[in-house]
N, C-alpha and C positions, 0 to 999 in steps of 0.2 A: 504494500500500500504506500501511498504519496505521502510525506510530509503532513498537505493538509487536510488528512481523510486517516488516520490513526485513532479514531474512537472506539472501543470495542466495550459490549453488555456482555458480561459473565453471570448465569442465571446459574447456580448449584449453592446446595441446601448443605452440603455437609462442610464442615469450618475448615478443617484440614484442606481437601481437596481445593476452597473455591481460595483458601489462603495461598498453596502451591501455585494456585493461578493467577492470580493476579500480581506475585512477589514477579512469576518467571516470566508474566507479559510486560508487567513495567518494565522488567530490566532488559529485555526485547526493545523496548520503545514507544509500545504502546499506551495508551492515556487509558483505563479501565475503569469500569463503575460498577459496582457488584450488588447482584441481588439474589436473596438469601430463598425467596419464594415465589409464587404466580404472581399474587398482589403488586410487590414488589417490582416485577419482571412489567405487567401491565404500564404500572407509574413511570416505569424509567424508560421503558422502550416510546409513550406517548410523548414524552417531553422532549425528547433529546434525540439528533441523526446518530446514527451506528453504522460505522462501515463493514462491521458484524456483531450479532449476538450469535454464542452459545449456550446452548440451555440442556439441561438436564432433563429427562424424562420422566423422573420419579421425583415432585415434590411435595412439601408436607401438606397444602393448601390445593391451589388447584392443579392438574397434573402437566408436564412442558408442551404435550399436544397441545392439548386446548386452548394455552398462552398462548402458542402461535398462531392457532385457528383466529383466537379473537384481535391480537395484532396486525393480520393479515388482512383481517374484514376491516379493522379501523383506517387502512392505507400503509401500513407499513413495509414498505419495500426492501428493508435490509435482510442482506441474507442470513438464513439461519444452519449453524453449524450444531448439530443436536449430539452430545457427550453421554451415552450412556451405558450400565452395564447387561444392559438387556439387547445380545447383539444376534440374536436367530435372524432369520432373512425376514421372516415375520414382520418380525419388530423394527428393522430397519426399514423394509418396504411401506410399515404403515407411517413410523415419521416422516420419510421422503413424501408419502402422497397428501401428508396431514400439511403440506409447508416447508419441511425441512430440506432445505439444500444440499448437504452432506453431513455424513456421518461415521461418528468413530466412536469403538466402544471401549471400554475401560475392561484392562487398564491398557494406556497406551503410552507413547513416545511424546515427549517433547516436542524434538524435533518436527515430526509426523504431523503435533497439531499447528507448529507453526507454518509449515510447507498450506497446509489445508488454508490456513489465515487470509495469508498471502494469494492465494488464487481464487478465494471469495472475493477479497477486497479487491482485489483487481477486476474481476466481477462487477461488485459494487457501483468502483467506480465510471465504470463503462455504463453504467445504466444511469447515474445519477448524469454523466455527462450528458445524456440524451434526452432525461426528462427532465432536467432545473433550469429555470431560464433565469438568470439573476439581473437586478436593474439596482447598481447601488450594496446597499445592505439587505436590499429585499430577495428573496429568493420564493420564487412556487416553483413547485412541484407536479407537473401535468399531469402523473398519473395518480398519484396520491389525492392532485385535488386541494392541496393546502397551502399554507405558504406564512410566511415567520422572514424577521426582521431583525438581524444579527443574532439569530439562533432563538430566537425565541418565539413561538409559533400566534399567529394570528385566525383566531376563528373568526371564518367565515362563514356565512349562509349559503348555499350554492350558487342564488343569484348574483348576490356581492363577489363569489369566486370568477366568476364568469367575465362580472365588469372588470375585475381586476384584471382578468387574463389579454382582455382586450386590450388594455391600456397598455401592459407591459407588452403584448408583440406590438404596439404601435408603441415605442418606446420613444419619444423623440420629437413627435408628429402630435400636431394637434385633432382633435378627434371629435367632430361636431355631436350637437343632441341627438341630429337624425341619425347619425352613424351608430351610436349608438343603441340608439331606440330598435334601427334595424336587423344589427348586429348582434346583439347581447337579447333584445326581446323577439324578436323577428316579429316587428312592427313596421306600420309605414307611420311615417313622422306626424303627430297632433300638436300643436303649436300652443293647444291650451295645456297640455297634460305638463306633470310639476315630477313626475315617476322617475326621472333621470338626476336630478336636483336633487332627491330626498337620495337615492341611490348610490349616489358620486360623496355624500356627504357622512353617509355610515360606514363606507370603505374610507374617507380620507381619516375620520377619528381613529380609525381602527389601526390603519396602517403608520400616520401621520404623527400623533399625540405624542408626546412625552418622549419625541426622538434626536434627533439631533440634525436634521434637516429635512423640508417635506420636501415629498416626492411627486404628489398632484396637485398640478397648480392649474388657478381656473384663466382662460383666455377670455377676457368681457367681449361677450358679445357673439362668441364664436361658440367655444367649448370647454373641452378639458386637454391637457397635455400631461403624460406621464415623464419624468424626467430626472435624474440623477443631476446634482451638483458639478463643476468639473470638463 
């Protein structure tokens, strides 16, 4: 993995095992954030990008499948490297179909897991370069659907995603009411309607507020323009 794409989720419940992991991935290089449970595993994986998670199959709480199942369905696109001692073809076959990217069963190599790492995130990276469009500090995420403002994620409503997404592929360019009415609603333009105004104004607080430069500035008379400082 790149310099700027070293984050990695260590999801294992037992102290010993997820302490070995985390000593022998920092001092590998990686930045690591460990979670002890599902709970856990849910919180961390929502909040924060991972250029992979590993996750255990057997937790005390909910079981590593179904953290992935329910990761998966929330948009999460990092791959999953699933670590367990349950290695029948069975059991590997159902994490691979449950979500899991690769797998390796305990006990295993070091080395082995960090070769495995490495050509996930490399993985990773290849898909994040294809689906992040970044403008500034902002970043969405086309296939996820989401999108976060120096790593800190922004909810949107789908609609709001939509407007947003419009603005950043016109990054630069200013971008009329009608355009967007057509665009983003697939409308033709009413001159009385306020729908675009109320719209551009729940995305600008959102994205906008409490940052350190905005990014949608209004054109009088014309539009909106999305646009980076610079």
């Amino acid at each position: 993995m790149s310099g700027g794409h070293r984050r990695i989720l260590v999801v294992e419940d037992d102290p010993e095992t997820a302490g070995q992991l985390v000593e022998e991935l920092t001092v590998s290089g990686y930045d690591v954030d460990l979670a002890a449970n599902g709970r856990e595993a849910l919180s961390h994986g929502a909040a924060r990008d991972y250029a992979v998670i590993t996750i255990d199959r057997m937790l005390p709480d909910i079981d590593g499948i179904s953290v992935m199942r329910q990761l998966r369905d929330d948009g999460i696109v990092a791959p999953f490297l699933i670590i367990s001692a349950l290695g029948e073809v069975d059991d590997r076959v159902r994490g691979l179909r449950a979500g899991g990217d690769d797998y390796l069963v305990k006990p295993f190599s070091f080395t082995e897991l960090l070769a495995r790492l490495e050509a996930l995130g490399r993985r990773s990276e290849t898909i994040a370069k294809e689906t992040l469009v970044r403008v500034g500090d902002l970043a969405i995420d086309l296939i996820a659907r989401s999108a976060s403002r120096r790593g800190r994620k922004i909810p949107l409503l789908p609609r709001e995603f939509q407007l947003l997404e419009y603005l950043v592929r016109n990054e630069g360019r200013v971008v009329s009411r009608a355009m967007l009415l057509q665009h983003v609603w697939d409308l033709h333009f009413d001159p009385s309607t306020n729908i675009i105004d109320v719209y551009v104004g729940r995305v600008r607080r959102k994205v906008d507020d409490a940052q350190a430069y905005p990014l949608i500035h209004t054109i009088r008379g014309i539009g909106y323009c999305l646009r980076a400082p610079g």
